[in-house]
N, C-alpha and C positions, 0 to 999 in steps of 0.2 A: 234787113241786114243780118248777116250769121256772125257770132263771134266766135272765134278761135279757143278752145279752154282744151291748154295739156294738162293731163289728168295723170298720175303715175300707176295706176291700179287699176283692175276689172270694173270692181264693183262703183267706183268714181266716174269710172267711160259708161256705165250704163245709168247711173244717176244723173250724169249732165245730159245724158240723150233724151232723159225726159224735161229738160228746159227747152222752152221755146227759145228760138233763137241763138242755142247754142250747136258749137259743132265739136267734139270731144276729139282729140288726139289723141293717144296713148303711145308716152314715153316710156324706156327704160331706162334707167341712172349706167352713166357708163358704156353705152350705144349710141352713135348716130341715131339726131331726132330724126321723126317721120318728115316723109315730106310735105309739105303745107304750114311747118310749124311757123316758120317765118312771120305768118298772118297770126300766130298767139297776140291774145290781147292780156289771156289770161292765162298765170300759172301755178299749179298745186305742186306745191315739195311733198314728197312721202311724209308718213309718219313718222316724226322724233327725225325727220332727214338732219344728215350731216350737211352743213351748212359749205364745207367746201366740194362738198361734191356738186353742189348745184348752181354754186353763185356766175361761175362763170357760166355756164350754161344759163342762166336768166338773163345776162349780160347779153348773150348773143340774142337775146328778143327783142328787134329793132321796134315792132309795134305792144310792144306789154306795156298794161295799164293797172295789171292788178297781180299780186301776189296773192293768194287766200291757203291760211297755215289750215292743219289738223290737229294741231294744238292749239292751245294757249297759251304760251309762252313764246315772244316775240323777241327776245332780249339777243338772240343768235343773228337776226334779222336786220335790226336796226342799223339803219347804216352802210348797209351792204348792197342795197338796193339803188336805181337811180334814183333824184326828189323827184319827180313825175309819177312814180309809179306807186301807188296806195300799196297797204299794207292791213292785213285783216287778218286777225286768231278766228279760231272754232271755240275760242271764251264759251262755256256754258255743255261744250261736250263731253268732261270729263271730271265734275265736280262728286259725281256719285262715286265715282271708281275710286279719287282719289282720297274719299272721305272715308271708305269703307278701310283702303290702304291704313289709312291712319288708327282707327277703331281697333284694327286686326294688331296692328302693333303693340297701340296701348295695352291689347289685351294679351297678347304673348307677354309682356315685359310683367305687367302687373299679376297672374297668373304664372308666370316663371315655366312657360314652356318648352323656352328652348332649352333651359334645363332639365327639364324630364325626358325630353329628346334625348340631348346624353345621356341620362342615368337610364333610358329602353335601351337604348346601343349596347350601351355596357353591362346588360343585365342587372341593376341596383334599383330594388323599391325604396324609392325617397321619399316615403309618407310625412308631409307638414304642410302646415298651416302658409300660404299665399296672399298677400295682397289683393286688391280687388278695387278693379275700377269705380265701381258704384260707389256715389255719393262725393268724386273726387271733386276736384277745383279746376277746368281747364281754361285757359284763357287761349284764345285764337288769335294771331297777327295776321291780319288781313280781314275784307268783310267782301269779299265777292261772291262767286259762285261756288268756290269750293269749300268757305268757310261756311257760310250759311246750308252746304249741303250736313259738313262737317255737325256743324251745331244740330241741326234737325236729330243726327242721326245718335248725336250723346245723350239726348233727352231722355229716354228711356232707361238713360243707368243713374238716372236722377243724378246726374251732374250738375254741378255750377259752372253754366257756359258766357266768356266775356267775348266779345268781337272788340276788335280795333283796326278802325280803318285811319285813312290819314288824315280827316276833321273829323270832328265827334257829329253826333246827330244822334237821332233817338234809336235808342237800342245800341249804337257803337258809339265806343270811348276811340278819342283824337289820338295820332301817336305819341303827342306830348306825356299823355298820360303813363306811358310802358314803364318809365323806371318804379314809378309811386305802383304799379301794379302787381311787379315782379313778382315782390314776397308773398303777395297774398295766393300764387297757384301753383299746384301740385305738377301740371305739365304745361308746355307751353309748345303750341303748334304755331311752327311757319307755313304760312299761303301768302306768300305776296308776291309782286314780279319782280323783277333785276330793275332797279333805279338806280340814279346816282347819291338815293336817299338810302338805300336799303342794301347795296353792297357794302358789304363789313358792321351790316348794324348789330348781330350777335356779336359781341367783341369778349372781354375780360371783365366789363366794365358789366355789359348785361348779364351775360353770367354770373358774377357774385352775386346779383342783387336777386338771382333765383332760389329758395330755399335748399336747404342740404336734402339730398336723395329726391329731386324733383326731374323731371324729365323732359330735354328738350326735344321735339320733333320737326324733324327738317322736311315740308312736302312740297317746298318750294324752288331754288335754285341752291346750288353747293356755295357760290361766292357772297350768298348771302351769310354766311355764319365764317367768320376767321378760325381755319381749322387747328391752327397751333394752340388759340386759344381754349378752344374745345377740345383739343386733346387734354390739355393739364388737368382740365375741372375731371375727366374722365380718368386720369391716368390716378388723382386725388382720391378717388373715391365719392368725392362728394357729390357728384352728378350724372346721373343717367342721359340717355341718349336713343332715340331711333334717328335713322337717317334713309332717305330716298335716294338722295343725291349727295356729291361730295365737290370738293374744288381742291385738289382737282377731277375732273372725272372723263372718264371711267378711271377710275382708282388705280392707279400702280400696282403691280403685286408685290412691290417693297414696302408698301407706305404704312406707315407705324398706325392707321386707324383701322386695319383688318385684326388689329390683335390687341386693340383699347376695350380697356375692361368696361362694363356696364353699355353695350354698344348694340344695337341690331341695327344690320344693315342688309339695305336690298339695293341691288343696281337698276335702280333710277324706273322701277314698273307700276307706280303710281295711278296713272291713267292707261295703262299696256292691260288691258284685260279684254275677257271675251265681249265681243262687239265695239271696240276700240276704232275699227274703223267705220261702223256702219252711225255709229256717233259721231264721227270726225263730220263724216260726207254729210251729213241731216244737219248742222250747222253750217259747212262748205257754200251746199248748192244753195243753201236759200238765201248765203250775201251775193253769192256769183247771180244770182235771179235780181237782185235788187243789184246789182251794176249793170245786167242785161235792160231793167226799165230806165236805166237812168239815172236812178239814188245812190248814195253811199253805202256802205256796206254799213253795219251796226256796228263790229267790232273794229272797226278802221282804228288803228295806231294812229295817232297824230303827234307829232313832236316825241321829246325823249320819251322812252317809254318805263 
């Protein structure tokens, strides 16, 4: 038997062609599907796809069985979907890119480069003394793929690297633990998913408990950090900031956090780097291969996510 897998991209239609037992379709967003698509069993959203571009069009696939992201992030998805139809991230494809994201920041912020950036522009040599990552204190929210990529990759500036997942176990601290940990680190990185645990958990309450001039890094979702509240500590002085993402986002070009002191921000390119998609597909096709045998997929979302 052949299974049906719409594919939105080249490189995906020639990945699934090398599955047995698959038959690759190739969609484009905003076109009439191909004809045959009817028989989809299986369907690939683009990269980082907008979630209303597609929903109804999965909607119209009488025989789908499987959704499979090129992300990791499922929180757009939840819900959206019929319950028969599984749901599976690319979990595990984009921890390096995003840990590097993270690294690159810490080290603009602590290094003070985007200010010597202005002072090139402007012609001004601003010879002094910088900050410096090495030796810092970070503690990571989250203990998955991106944290543990994350962590690997602090080692090297002889950090002190914490993980905290949602129970403790060896080597990660429980989340019970986050308030009692706050004061003890210099920056604190978000990687977790959208829960109903983890939306609004950066509040006022966890930000005071972070020390003065510490740094929060958001590489996770925007609604995970209450942004009025993160404006003030920013607006204060008392606390620095990188962000990936925002809530809302894409950012307003009103919105008071493009011009919040102590801020770098990038629109949401975390995991958007070179081979983004040849990463996406190399976790894709090998759940779409394990629902062609028969199995579940590894990264299947089950319940809230």
């Amino acid at each position: 038997m052949t299974v049906t897998v719409l594919v939105p991209d080249d490189y995906g239609f020639d990945a699934v062609s090398k599955l047995e037992g698959a038959r690759p379709l190739r969609y484009t967003i905003g076109e009439p599907l191909p004809a045959g698509a009817d028989s989809a069993e299986v369907f690939v959203p683009t990269f980082l796809a907008r979630r209303d571009d597609v929903v109804d069009l999965m909607r119209s696939l009488p025989k789908l069985r499987l959704v499979q992201l090129l992300t990791a992030g499922a929180e757009a998805w939840v819900g959206q979907i019929p319950g028969e139809v599984m749901l599976s991230t690319a979990r595990g494809a984009h921890g390096a890119s995003t840990a590097e994201w993270a690294i690159t920041g810490l080290l603009a912020v602590y290094r003070e480069f985007t200010g010597f950036a202005v002072a090139q522009r402007e012609h001004r040599w601003t010879q002094h003394r910088t900050d410096t990552l090495h030796g810092k204190r970070i503690l990571i929210i989250g203990a998955g793929d991106l944290a543990t990529e994350l962590q690997r990759m602090l080692i090297p500036f002889d950090t002190t690297v914490a993980l905290v997942g949602t129970t403790a176990r060896d080597g990660v601290h429980g989340s019970d633990e986050i308030p009692a940990l706050l004061p003890h680190f210099d920056a604190v990185v978000l990687m977790v998913p959208v829960t109903a645990d983890t939306i609004g958990m950066v509040d006022s309450t966890f930000l005071a408990r972070m020390p003065d001039d510490a740094i929060l890094v958001n590489a996770a979702r925007g609604p995970v950090v209450r942004t009025d509240d993160l404006l003030s500590e920013l607006r204060s002085g008392r606390l620095r900031a990188i962000l990936d993402v925002t809530d809302p986002e894409p950012l307003p070009a009103a919105h008071p956090l493009w011009d919040a002191p102590g801020l770098l921000l990038t629109p949401h390119v975390g995991g958007s780097s070179s081979g983004n998609v040849q990463r996406g597909w190399a976790i894709a096709t090998g759940e779409i291969a394990r629902y062609l045998a028969g199995q579940p997929p590894e990264n299947l979302v089950r319940g809230e996510y």
